[in-house]
PDB file of N, CA, C and O in Angstrom:
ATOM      1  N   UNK A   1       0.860  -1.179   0.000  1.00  0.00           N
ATOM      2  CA  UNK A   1       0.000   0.000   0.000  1.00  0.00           C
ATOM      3  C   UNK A   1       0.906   1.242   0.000  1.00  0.00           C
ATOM      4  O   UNK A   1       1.793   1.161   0.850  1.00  0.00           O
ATOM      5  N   UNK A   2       0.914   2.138  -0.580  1.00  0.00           N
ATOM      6  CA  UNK A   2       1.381   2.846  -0.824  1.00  0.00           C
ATOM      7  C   UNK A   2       1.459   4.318   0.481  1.00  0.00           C
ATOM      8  O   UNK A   2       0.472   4.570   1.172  1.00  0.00           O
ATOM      9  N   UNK A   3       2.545   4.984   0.581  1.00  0.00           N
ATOM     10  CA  UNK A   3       2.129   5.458   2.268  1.00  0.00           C
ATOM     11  C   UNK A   3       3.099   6.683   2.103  1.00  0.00           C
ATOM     12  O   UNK A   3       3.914   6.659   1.180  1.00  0.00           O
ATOM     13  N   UNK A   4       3.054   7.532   2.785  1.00  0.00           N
ATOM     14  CA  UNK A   4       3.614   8.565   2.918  1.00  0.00           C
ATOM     15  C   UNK A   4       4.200   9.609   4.544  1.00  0.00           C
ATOM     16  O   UNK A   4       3.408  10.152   5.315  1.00  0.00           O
ATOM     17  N   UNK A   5       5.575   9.630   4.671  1.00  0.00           N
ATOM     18  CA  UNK A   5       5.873  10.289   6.272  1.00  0.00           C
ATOM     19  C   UNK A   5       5.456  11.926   6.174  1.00  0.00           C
ATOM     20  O   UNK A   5       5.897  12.880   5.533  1.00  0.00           O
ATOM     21  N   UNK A   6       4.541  11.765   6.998  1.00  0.00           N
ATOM     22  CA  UNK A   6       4.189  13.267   7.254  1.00  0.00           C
ATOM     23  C   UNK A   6       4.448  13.906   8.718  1.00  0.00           C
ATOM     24  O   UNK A   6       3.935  13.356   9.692  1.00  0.00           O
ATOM     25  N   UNK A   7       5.199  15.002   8.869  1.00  0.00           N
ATOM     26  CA  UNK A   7       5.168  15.710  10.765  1.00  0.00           C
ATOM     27  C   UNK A   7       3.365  16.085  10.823  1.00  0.00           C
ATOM     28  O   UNK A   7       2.564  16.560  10.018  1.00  0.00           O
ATOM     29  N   UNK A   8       3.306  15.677  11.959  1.00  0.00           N
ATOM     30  CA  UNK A   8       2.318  16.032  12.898  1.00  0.00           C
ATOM     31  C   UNK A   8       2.869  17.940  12.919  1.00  0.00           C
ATOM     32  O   UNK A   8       3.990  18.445  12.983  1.00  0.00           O
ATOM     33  N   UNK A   9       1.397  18.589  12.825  1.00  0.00           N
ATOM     34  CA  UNK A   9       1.481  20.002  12.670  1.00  0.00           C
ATOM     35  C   UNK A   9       0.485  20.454  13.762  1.00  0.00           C
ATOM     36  O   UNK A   9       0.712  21.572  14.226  1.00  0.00           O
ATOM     37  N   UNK A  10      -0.497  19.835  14.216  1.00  0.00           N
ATOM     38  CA  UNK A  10      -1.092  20.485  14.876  1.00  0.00           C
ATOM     39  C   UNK A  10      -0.716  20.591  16.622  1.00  0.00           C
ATOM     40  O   UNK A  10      -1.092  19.568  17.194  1.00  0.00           O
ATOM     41  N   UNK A  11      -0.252  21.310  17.283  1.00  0.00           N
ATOM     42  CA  UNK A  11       0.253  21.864  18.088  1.00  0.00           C
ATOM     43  C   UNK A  11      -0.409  21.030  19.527  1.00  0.00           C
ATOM     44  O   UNK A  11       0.027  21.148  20.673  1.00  0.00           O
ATOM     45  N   UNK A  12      -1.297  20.378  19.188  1.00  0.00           N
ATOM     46  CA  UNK A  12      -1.824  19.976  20.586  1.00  0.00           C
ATOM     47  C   UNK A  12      -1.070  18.130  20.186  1.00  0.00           C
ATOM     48  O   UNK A  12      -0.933  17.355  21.132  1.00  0.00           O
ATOM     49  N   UNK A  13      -0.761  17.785  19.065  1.00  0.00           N
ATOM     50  CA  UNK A  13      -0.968  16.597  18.115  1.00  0.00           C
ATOM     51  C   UNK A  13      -2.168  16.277  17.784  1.00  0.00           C
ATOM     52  O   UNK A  13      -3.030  17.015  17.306  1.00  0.00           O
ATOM     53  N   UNK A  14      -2.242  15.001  18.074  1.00  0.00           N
ATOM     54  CA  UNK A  14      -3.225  14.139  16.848  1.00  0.00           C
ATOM     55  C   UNK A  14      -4.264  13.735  18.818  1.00  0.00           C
ATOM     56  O   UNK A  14      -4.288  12.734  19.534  1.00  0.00           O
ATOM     57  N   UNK A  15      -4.996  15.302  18.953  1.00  0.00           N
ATOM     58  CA  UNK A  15      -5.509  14.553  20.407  1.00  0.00           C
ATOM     59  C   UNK A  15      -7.399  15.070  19.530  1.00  0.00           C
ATOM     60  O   UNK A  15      -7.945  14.867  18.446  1.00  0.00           O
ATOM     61  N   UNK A  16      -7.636  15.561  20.419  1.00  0.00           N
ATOM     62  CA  UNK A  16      -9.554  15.124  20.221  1.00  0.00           C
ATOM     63  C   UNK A  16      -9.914  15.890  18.902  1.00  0.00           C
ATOM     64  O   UNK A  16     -10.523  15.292  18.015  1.00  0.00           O
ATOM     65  N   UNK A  17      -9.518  17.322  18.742  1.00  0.00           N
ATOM     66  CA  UNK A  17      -9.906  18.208  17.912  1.00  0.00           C
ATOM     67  C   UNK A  17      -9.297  17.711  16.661  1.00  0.00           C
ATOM     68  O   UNK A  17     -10.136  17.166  15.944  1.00  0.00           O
ATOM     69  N   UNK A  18      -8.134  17.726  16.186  1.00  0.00           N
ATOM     70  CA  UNK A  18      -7.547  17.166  15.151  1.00  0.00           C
ATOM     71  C   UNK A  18      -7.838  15.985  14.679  1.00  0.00           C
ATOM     72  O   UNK A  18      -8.009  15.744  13.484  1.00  0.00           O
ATOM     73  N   UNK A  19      -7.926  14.998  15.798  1.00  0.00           N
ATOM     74  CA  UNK A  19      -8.177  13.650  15.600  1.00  0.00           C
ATOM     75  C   UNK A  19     -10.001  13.379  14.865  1.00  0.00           C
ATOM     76  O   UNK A  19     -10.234  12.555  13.980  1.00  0.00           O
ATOM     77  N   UNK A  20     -10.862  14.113  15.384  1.00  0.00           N
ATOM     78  CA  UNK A  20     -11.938  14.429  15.073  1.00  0.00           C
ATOM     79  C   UNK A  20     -12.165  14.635  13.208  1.00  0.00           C
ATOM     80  O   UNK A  20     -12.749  14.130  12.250  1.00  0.00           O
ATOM     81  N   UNK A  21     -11.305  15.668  13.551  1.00  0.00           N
ATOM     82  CA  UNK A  21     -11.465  16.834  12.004  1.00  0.00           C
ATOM     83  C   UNK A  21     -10.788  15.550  10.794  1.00  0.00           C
ATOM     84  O   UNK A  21     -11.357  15.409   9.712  1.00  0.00           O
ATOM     85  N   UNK A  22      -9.637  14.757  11.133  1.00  0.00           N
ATOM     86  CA  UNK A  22      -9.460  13.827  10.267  1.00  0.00           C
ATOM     87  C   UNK A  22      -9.839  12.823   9.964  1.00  0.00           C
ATOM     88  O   UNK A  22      -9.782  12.365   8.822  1.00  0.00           O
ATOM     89  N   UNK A  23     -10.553  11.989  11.464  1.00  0.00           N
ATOM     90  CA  UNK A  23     -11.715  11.103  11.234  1.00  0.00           C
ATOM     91  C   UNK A  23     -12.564  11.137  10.497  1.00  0.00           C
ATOM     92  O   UNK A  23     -13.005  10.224   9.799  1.00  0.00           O
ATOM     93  N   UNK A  24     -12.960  12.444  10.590  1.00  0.00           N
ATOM     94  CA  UNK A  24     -14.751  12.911   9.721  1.00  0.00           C
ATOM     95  C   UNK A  24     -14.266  13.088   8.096  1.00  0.00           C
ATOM     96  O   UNK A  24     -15.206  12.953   7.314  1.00  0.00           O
ATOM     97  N   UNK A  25     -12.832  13.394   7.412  1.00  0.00           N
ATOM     98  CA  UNK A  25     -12.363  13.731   6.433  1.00  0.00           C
ATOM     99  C   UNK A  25     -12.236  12.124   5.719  1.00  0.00           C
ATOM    100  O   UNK A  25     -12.630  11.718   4.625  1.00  0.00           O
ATOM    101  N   UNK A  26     -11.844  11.743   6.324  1.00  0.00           N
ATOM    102  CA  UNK A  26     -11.472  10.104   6.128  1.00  0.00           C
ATOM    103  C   UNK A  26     -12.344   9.036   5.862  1.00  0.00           C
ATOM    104  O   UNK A  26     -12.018   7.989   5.303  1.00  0.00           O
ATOM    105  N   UNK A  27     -13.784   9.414   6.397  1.00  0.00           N
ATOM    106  CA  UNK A  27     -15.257   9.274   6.766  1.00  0.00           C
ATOM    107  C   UNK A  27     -15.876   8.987   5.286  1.00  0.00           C
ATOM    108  O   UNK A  27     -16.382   7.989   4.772  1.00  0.00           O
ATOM    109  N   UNK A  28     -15.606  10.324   4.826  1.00  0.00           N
ATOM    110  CA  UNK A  28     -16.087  10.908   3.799  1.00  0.00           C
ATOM    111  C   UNK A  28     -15.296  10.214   2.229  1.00  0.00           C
ATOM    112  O   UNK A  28     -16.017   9.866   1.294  1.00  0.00           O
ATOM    113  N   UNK A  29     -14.115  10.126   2.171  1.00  0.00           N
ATOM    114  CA  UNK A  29     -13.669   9.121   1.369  1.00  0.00           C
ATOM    115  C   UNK A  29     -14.018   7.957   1.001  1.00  0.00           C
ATOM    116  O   UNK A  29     -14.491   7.192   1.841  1.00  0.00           O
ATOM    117  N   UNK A  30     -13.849   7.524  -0.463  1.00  0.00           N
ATOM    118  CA  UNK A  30     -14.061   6.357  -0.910  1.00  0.00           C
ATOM    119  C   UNK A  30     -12.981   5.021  -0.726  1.00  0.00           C
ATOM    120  O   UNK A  30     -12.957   3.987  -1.392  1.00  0.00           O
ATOM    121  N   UNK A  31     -12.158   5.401   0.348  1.00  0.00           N
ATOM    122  CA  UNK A  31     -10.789   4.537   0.531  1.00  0.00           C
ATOM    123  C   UNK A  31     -10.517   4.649   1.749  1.00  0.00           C
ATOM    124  O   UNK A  31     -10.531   5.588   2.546  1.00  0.00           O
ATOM    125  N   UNK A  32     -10.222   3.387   1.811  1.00  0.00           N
ATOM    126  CA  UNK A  32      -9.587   2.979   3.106  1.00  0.00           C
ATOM    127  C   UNK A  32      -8.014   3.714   3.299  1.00  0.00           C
ATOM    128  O   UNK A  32      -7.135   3.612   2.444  1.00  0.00           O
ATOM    129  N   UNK A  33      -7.825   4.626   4.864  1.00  0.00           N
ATOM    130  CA  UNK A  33      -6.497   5.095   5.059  1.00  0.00           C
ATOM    131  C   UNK A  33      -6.500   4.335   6.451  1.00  0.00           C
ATOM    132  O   UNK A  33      -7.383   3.895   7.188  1.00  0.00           O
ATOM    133  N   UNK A  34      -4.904   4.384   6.486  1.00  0.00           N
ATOM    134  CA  UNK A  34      -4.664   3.892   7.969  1.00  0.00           C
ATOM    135  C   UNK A  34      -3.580   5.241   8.105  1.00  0.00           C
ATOM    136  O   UNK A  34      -3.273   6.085   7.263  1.00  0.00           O
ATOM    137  N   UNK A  35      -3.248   5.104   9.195  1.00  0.00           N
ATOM    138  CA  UNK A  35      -2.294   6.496  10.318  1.00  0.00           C
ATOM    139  C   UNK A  35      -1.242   4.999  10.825  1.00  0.00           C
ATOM    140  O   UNK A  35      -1.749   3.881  10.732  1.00  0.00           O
ATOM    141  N   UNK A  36      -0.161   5.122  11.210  1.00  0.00           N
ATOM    142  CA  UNK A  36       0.726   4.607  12.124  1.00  0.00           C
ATOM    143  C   UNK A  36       1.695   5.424  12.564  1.00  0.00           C
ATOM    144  O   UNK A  36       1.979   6.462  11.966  1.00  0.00           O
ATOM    145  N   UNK A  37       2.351   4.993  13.757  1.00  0.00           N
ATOM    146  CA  UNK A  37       3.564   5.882  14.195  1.00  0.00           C
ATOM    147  C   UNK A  37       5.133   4.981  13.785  1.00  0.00           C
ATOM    148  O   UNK A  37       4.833   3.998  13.107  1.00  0.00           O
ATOM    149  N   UNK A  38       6.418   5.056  13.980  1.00  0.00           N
ATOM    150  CA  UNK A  38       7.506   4.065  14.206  1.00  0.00           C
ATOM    151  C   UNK A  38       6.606   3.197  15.039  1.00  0.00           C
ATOM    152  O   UNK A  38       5.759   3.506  15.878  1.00  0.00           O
ATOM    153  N   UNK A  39       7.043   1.932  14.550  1.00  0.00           N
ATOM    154  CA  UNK A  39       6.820   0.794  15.819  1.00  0.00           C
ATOM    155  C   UNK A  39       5.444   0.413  15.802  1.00  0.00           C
ATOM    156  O   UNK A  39       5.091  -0.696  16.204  1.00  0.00           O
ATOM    157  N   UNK A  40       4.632   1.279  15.352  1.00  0.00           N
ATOM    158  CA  UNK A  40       3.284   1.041  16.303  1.00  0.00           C
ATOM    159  C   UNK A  40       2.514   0.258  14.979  1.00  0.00           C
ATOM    160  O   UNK A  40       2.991   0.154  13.850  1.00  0.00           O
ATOM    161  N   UNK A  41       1.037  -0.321  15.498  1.00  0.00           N
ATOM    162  CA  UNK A  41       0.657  -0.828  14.505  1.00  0.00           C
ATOM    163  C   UNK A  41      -0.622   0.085  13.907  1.00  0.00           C
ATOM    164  O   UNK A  41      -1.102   0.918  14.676  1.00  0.00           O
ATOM    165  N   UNK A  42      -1.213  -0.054  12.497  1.00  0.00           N
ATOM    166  CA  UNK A  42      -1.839   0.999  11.406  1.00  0.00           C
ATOM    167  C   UNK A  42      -3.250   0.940  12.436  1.00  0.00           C
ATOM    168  O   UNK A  42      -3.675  -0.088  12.964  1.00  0.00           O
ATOM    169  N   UNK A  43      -3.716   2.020  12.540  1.00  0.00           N
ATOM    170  CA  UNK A  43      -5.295   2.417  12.718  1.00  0.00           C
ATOM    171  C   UNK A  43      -5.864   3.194  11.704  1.00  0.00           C
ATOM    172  O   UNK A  43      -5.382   4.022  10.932  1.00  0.00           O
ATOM    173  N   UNK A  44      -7.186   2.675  11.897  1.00  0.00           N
ATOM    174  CA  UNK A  44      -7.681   3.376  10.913  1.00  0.00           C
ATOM    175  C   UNK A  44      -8.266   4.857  10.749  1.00  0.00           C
ATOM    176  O   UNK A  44      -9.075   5.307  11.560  1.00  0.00           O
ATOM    177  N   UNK A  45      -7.740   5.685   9.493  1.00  0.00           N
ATOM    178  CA  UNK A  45      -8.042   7.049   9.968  1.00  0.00           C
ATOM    179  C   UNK A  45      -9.211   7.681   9.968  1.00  0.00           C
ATOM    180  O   UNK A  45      -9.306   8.886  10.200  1.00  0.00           O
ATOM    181  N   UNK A  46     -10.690   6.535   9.576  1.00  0.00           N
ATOM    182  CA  UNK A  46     -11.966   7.059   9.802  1.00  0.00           C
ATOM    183  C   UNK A  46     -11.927   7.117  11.479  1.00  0.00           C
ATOM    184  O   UNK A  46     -12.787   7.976  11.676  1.00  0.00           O
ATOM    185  N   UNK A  47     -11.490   6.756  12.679  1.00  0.00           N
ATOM    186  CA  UNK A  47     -11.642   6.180  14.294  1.00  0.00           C
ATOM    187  C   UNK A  47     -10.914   7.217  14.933  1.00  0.00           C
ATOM    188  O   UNK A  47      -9.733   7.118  15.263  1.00  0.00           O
ATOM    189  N   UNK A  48     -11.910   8.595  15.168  1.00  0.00           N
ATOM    190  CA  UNK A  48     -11.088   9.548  15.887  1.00  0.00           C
ATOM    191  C   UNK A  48     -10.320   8.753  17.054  1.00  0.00           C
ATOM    192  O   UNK A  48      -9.106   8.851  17.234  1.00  0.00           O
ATOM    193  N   UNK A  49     -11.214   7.923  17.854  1.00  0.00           N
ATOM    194  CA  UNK A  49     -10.403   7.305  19.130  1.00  0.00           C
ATOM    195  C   UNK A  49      -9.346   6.207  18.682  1.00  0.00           C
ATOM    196  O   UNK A  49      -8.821   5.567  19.594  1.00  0.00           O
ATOM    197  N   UNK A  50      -8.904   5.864  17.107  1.00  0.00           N
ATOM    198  CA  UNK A  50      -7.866   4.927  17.519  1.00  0.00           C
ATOM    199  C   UNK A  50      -6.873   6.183  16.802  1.00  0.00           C
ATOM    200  O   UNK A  50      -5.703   5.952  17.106  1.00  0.00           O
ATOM    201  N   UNK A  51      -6.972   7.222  16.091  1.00  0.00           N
ATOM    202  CA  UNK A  51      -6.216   8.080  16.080  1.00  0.00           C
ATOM    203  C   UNK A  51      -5.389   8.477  17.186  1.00  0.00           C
ATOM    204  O   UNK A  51      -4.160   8.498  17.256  1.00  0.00           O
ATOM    205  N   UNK A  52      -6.488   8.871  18.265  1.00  0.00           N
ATOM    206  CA  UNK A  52      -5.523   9.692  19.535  1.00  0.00           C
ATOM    207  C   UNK A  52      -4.483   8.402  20.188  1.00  0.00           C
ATOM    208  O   UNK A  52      -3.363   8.581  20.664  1.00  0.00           O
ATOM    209  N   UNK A  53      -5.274   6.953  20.042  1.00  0.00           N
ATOM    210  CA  UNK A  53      -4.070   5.930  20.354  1.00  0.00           C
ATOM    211  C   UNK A  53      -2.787   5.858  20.174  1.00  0.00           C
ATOM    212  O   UNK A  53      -1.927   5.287  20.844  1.00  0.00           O
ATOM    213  N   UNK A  54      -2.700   6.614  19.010  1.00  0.00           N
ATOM    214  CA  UNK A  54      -1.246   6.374  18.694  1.00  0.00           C
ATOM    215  C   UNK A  54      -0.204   7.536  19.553  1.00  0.00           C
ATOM    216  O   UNK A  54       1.002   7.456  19.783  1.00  0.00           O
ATOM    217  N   UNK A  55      -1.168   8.590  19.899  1.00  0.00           N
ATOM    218  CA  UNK A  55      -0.208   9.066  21.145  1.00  0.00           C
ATOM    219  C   UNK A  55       0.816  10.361  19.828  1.00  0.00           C
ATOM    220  O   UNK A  55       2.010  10.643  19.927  1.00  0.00           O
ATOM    221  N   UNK A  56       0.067  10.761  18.996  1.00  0.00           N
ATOM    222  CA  UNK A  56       1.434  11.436  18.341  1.00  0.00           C
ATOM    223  C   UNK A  56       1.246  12.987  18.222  1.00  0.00           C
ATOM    224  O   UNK A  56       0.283  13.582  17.736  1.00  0.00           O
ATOM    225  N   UNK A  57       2.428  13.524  18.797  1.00  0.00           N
ATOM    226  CA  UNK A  57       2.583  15.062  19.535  1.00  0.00           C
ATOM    227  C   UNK A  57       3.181  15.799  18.422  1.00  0.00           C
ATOM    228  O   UNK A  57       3.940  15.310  17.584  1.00  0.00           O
ATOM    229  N   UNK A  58       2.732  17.167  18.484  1.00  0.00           N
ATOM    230  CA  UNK A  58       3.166  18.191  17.383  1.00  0.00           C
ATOM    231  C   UNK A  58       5.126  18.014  16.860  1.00  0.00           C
ATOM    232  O   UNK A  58       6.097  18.310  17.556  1.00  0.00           O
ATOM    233  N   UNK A  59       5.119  17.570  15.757  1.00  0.00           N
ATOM    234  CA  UNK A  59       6.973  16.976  15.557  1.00  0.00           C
ATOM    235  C   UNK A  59       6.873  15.609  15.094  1.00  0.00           C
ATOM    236  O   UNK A  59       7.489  15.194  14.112  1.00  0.00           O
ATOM    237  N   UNK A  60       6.061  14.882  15.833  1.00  0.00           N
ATOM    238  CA  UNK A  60       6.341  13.238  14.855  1.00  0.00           C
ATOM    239  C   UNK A  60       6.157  13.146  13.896  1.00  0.00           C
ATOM    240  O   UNK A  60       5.665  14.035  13.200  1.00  0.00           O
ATOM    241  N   UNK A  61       6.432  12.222  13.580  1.00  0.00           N
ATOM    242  CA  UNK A  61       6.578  11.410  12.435  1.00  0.00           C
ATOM    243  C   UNK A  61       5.380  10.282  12.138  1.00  0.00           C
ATOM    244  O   UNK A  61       5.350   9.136  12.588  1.00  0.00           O
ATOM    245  N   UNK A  62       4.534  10.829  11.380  1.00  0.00           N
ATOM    246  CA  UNK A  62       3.242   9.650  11.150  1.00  0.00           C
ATOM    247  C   UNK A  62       3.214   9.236   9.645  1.00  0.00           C
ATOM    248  O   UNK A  62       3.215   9.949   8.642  1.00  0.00           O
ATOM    249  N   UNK A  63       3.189   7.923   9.771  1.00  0.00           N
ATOM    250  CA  UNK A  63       2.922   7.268   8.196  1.00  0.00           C
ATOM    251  C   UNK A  63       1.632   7.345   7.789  1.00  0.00           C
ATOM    252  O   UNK A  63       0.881   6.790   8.590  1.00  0.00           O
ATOM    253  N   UNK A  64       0.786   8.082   6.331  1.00  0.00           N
ATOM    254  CA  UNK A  64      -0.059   7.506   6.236  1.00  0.00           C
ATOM    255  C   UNK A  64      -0.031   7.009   5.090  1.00  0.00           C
ATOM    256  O   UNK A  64       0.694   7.400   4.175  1.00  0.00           O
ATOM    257  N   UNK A  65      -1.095   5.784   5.026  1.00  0.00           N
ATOM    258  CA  UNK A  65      -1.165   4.971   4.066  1.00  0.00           C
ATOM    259  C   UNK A  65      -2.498   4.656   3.536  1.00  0.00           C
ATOM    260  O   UNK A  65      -3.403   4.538   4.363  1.00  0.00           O
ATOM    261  N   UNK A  66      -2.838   4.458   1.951  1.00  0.00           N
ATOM    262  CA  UNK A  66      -4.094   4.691   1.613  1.00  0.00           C
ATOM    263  C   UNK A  66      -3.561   4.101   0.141  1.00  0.00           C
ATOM    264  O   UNK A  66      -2.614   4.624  -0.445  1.00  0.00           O
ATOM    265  N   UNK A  67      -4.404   2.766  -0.464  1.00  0.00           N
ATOM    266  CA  UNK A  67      -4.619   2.573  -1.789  1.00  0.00           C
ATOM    267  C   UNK A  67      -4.828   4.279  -3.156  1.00  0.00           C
ATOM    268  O   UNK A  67      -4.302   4.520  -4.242  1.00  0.00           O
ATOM    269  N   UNK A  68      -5.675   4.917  -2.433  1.00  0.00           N
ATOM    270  CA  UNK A  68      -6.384   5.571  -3.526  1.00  0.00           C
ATOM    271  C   UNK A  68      -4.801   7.134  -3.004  1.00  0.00           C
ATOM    272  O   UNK A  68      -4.262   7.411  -1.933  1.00  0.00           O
ATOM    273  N   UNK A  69      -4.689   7.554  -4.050  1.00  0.00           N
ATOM    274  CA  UNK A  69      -3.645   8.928  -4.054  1.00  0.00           C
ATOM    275  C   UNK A  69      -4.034   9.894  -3.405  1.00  0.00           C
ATOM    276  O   UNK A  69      -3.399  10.593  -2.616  1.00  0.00           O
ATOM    277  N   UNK A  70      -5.813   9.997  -3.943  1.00  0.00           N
ATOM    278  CA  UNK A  70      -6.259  11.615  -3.513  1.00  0.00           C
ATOM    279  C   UNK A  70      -6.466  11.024  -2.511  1.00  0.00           C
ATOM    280  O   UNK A  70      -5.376  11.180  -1.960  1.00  0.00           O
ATOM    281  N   UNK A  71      -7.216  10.286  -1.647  1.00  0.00           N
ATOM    282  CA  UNK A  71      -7.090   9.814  -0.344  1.00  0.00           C
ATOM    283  C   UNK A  71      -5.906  10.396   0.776  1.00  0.00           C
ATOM    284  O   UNK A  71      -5.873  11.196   1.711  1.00  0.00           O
ATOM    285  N   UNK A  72      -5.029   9.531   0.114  1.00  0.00           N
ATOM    286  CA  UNK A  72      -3.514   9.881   1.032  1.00  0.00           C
ATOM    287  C   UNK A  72      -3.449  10.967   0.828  1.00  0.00           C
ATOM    288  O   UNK A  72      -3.490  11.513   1.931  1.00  0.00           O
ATOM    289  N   UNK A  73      -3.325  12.072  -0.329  1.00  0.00           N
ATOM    290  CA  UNK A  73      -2.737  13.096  -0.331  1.00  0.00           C
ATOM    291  C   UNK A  73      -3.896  13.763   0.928  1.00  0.00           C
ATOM    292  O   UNK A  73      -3.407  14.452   1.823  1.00  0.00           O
ATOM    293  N   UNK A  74      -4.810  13.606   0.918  1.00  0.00           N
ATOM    294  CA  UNK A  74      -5.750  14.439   1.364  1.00  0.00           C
ATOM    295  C   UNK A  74      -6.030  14.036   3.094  1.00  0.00           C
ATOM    296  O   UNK A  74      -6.600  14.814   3.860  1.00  0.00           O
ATOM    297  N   UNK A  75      -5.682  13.131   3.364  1.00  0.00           N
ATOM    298  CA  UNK A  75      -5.430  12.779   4.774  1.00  0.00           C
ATOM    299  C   UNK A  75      -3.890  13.566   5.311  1.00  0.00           C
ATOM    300  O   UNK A  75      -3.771  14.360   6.244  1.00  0.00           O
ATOM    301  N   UNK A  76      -2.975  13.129   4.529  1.00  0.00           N
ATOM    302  CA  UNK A  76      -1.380  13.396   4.574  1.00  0.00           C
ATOM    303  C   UNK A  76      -1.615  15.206   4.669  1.00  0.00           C
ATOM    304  O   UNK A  76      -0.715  15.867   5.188  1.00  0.00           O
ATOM    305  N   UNK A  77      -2.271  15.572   4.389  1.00  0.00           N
ATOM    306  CA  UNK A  77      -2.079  17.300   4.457  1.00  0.00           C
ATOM    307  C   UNK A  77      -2.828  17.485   5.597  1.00  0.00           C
ATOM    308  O   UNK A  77      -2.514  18.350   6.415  1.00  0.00           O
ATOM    309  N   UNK A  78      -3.801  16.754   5.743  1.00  0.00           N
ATOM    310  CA  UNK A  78      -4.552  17.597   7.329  1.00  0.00           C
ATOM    311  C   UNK A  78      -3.857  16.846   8.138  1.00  0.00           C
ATOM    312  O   UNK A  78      -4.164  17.367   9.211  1.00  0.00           O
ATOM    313  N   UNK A  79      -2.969  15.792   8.459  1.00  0.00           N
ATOM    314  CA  UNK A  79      -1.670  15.493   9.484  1.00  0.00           C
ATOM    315  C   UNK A  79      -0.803  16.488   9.598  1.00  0.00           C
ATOM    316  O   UNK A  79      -0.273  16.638  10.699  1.00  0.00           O
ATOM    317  N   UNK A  80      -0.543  17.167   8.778  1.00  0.00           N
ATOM    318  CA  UNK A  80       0.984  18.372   8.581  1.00  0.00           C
ATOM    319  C   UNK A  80       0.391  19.541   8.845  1.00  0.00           C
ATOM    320  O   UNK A  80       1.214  20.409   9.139  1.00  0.00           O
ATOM    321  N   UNK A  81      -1.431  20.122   8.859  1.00  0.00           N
ATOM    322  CA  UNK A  81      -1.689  20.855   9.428  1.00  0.00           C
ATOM    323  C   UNK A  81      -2.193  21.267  10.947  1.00  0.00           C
ATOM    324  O   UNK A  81      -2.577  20.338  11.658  1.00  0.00           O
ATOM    325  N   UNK A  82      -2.217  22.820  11.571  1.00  0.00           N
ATOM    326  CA  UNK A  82      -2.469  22.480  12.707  1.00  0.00           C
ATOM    327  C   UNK A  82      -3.890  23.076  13.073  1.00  0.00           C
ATOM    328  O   UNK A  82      -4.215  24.203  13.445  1.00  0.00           O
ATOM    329  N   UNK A  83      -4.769  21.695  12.790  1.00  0.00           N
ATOM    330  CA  UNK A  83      -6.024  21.714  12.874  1.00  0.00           C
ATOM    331  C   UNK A  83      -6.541  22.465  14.508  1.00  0.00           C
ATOM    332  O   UNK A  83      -7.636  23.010  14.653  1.00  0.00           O
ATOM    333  N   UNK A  84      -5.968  22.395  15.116  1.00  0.00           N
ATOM    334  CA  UNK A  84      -6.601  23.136  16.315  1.00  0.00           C
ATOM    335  C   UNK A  84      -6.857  24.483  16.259  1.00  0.00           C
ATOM    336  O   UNK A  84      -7.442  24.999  17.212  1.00  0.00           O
ATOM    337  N   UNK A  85      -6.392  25.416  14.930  1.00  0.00           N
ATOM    338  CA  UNK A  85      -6.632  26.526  15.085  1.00  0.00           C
ATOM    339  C   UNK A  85      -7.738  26.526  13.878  1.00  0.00           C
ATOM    340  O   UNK A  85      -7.850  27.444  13.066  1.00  0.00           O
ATOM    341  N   UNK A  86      -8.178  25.869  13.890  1.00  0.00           N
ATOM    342  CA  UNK A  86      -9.439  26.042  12.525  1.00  0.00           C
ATOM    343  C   UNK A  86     -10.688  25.954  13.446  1.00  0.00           C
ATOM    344  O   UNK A  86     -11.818  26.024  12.963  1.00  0.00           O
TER     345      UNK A  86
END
């Protein structure tokens, strides 16, 4: 599956608000994305609550991964942004 490293941008990380805003984005897609951190194993990025699982703070390093391009691209940019100020 094809996947891409993106920094975590939003300043609080990947906690309720962000995690939310990318769930519902992800929701809305025709493709399956997953989120992972190093080490950790893929959740899926429709599940605001297995998002905040992964625990990842404004600076990491998150893989995402998604069959479809516009998918990834379009998950992969609201990871690098910092959704808490929207």
């Amino acid at each position: 599956m094809p996947s891409q490293l993106v920094t975590v941008g939003s300043r609080v990380g990947l906690h309720a608000r962000p995690a939310s805003i990318i769930a519902a984005a992800a929701a809305e897609l025709d493709a399956e994305v997953t989120l992972n951190v190093p080490d950790g194993d893929p959740v899926d990025a429709s599940s605001a609550l297995l998002i905040m699982t992964l625990g990842a703070e404004l600076g990491d390093t998150v893989e995402v991964s998604s069959d479809a391009a516009e998918a990834l691209a379009t998950i992969a940019d609201l990871v690098a942004r910092d959704l808490d100020e929207e």
